[in-house]
C-alpha positions as CSV (number, residue, x, y, z in Angstrom):
1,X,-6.3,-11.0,-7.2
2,X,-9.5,-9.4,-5.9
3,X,-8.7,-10.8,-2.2
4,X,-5.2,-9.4,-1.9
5,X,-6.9,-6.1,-3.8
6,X,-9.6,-5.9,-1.2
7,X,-7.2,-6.5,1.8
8,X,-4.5,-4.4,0.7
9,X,-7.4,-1.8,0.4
10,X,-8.6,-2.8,3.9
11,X,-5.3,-2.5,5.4
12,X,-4.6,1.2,4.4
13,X,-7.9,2.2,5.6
14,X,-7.2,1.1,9.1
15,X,-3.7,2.7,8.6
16,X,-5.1,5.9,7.5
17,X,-7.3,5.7,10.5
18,X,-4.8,4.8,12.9
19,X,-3.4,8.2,11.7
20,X,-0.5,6.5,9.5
21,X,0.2,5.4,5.7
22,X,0.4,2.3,4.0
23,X,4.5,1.3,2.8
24,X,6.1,-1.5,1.2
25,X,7.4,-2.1,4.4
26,X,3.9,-2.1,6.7
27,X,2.2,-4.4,3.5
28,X,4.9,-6.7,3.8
29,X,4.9,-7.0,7.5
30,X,1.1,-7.8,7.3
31,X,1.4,-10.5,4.9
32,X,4.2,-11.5,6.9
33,X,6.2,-11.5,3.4
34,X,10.3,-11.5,4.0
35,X,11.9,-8.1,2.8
36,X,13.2,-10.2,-0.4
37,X,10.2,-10.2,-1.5
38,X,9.4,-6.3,-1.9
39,X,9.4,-6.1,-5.5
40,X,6.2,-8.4,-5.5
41,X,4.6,-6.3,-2.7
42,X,5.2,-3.4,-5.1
43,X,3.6,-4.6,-7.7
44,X,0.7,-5.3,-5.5
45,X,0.3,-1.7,-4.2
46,X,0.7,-0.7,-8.2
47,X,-2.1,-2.6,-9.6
48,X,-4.2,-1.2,-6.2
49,X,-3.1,2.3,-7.1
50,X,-3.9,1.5,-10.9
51,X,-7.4,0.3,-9.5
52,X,-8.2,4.1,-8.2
53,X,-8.7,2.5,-4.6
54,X,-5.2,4.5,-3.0
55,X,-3.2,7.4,-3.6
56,X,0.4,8.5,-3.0
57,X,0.2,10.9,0.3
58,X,3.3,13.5,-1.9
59,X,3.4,11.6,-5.4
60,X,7.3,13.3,-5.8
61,X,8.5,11.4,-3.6
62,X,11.3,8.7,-4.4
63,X,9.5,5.5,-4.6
64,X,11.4,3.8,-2.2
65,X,10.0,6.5,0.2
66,X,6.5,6.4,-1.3
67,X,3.4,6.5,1.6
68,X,0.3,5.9,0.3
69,X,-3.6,6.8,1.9
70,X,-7.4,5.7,0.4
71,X,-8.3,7.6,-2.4
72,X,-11.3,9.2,0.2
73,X,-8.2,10.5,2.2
């Protein structure tokens, strides 16, 4: 868990950088995971976000809309 932890972590930093957000959809195109699979790349970004390494970028949004930034951000 601590390698897909550390490169989700790594991915929305060079996101942020780039001047853009991590998604479900961005995370899954990096892993190069199909769109079937989202629910799994959700739970990924959860337990990141429960691990105080990212943040939602407007926490009210509908989840399925949800952009997220490092906690530093």
């Amino acid at each position: 868990m601590e390698d897909k932890t550390w490169a989700i972590y790594l991915h929305v930093c060079v996101r942020y950088i780039d001047g853009n957000a991590l998604t479900n959809s961005s995370l899954r195109e990096r892993f190069g995971v199909a769109e079937s699979s989202s629910g799994s790349i959700s739970r990924l970004i959860k337990d990141v976000l429960n691990s105080k390494l990212i943040k939602p970028v407007d926490p009210n949004t509908a989840p399925r809309y949800m952009k997220y930034i490092p906690i530093w951000g």
